[in-house]
N, C-alpha and C positions, 0 to 999 in steps of 0.2 A: 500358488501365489502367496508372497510374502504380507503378513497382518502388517496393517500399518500401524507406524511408531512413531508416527512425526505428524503433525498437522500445525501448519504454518497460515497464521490469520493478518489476513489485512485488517488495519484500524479504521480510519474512517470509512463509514457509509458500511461497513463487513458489523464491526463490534461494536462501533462506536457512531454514536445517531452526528448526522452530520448537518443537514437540513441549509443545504448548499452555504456554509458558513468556510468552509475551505476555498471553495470560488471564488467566494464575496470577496474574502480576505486578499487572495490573489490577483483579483482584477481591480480592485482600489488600490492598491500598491503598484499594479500597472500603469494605472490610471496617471496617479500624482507623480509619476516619471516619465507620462504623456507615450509609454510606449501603446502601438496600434495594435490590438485584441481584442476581443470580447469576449462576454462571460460564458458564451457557446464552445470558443475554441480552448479557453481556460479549463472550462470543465470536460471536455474531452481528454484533456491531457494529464489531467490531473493523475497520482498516482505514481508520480515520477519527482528525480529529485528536484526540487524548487527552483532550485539555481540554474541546473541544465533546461529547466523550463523556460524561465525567462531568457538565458540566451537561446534558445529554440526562438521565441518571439523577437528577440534583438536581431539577429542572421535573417530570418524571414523577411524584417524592414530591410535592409541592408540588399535585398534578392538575392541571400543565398541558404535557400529552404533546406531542412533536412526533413529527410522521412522518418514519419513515428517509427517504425520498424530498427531504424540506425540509431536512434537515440542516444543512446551511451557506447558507440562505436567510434567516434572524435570527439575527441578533445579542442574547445573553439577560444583560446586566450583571448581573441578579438573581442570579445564580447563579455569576456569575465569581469572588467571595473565595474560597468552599469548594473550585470545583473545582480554582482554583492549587495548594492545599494542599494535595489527595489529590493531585494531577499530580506532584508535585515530589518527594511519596514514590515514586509508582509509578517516576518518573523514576531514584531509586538504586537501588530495585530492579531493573529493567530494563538499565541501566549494569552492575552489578554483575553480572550473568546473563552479558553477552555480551560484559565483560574475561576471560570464563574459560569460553565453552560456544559462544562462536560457531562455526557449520561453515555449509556450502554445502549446498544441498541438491546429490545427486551429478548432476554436469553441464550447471551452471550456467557454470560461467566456461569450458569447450568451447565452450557456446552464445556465447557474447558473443564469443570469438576468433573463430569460425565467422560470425556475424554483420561483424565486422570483415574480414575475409577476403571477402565478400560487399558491399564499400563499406557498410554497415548501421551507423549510427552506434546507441550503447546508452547509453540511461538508466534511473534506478533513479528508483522516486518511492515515496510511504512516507507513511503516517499518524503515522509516530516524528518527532519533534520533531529540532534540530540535535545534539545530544549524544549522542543513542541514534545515529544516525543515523551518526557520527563513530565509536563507538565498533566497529560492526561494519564499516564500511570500513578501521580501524586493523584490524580483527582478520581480514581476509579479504586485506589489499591490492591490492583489487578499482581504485581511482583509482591508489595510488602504480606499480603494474603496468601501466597503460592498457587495463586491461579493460573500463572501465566510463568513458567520454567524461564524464557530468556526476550528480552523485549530489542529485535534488531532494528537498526535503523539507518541510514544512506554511511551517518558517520563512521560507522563499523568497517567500510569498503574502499581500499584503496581507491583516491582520484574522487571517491564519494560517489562510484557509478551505479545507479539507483535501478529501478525497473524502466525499461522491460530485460538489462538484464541479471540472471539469475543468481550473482553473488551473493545477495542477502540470504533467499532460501539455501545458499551450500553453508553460507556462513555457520547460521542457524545447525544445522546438520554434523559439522565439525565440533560446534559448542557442543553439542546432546549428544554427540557419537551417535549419530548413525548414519551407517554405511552406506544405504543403497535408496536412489531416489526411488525404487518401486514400493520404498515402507513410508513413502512420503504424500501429502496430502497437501493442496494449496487453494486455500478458497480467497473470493476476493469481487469488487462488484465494479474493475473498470478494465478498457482494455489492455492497458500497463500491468494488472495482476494475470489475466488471462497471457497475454505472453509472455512474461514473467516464467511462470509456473509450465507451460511448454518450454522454453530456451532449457531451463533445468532437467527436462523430463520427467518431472514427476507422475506418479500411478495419476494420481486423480489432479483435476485442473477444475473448479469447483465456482460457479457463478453464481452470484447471491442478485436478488433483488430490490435489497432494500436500499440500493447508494440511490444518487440521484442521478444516475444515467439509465436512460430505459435499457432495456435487452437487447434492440435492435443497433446501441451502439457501441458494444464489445460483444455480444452474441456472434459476429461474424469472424473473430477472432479464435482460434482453435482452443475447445473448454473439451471436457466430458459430462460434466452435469450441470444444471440449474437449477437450485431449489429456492423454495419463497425467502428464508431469511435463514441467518445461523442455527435458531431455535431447531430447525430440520435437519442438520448434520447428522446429529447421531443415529436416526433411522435410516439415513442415506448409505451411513458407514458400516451398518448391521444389516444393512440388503445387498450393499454390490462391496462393500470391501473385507466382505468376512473370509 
């Protein structure tokens, strides 16, 4: 079996402490455009592109629901004016949050030195849009450090088609040259990263516990491991991916 050469991280709630501020952010901006959610179905979904979110919730008012599963398989124009305009709030609130409260979840960037130390190139991939995305590598210095090889994000993806699916991780793989999703690693704590990281077929599919979704609500989604937080990676990787 091929050493793996790629490990591919989710940002919030995986590396970056989230302490359901991505929720909040997203169901007040639902909120004050009066669309019908709550912060239960918000945060389920979360992990996905922002915009295909909200129209996910615009279509669902409307009675015509799509399955998380299909997520980024239609294209829904019907619904693209509205959810610009909640996105674009959510987007200053979200910005504003992580000019002034971003942290690392502890022992995230060990992991990524430790990875690099191990030939293991690291990328970050994200349902946050380029802004949000910009504003917590400004606040962690996770790129300007060399912690972190290449930081993807929805905008990288034609159409912006986000998780669950897996263009961001090939993206990613294309920038780093490497060839073969069996040298690839995908950790992440919702169900959008969990099938994400199956659609792509990556070796490892990697469940973290530290987001704010229990296990019991992407654990039913095809993983291969689950360990307590990132800080556990590397012994993960030195027992079953040597």
């Amino acid at each position: 079996m091929s050493k793996i050469k790629l490990v591919v991280f989710d940002l919030a709630g995986t590396t970056v402490e989230d302490n359901h501020a991505v929720r909040d952010c997203l169901y007040t901006a639902a909120l004050e455009f009066n669309l019908p959610t709550t912060p239960e179905e918000v945060q389920l979904h979360m992990g996905t592109n922002k915009i295909h979110l909200y129209q996910y919730i615009i279509a669902r008012r409307q009675g015509r629901p799509i399955a998380f599963k299909d997520f980024e398989k239609q294209q829904d124009p019907a619904t693209l004016e509205l959810a610009l305009q909640v996105f674009h709030r959510y987007e200053v609130l979200m910005i504003n949050y992580y000019r002034t409260e971003v942290r690392e979840i502890p022992g995230a960037a060990d992991t990524f030195r430790w990875c690099h130390a191990q030939g293991i190139k690291v990328a970050t991939n994200t349902g946050f849009h380029r802004e949000i995305t910009q504003a917590i590598m400004e606040g962690l210095g996770w790129l300007r450090d060399g912690l972190v090889d290449l930081a993807v994000d929805v905008e990288h993806i034609p159409n912006q088609r986000g998780r669950p699916a897996p263009y961001m991780i090939f993206h990613a793989m294309s920038h780093l040259e490497i060839q073969s999703v069996a040298e690839v690693v995908k950790i992440g704590d919702t169900p959008a990263d969990m099938l994400e990281g199956t659609n792509a077929g990556c070796r490892g599919v990697v469940g973290v516990l530290t987001g704010v979704l229990p296990v019991t609500a992407w654990g039913h989604h095809r993983h291969t491991h689950v360990i307590p937080s990132v800080r556990d990676l590397p012994a993960l990787l030195e027992t079953e991916f040597s």
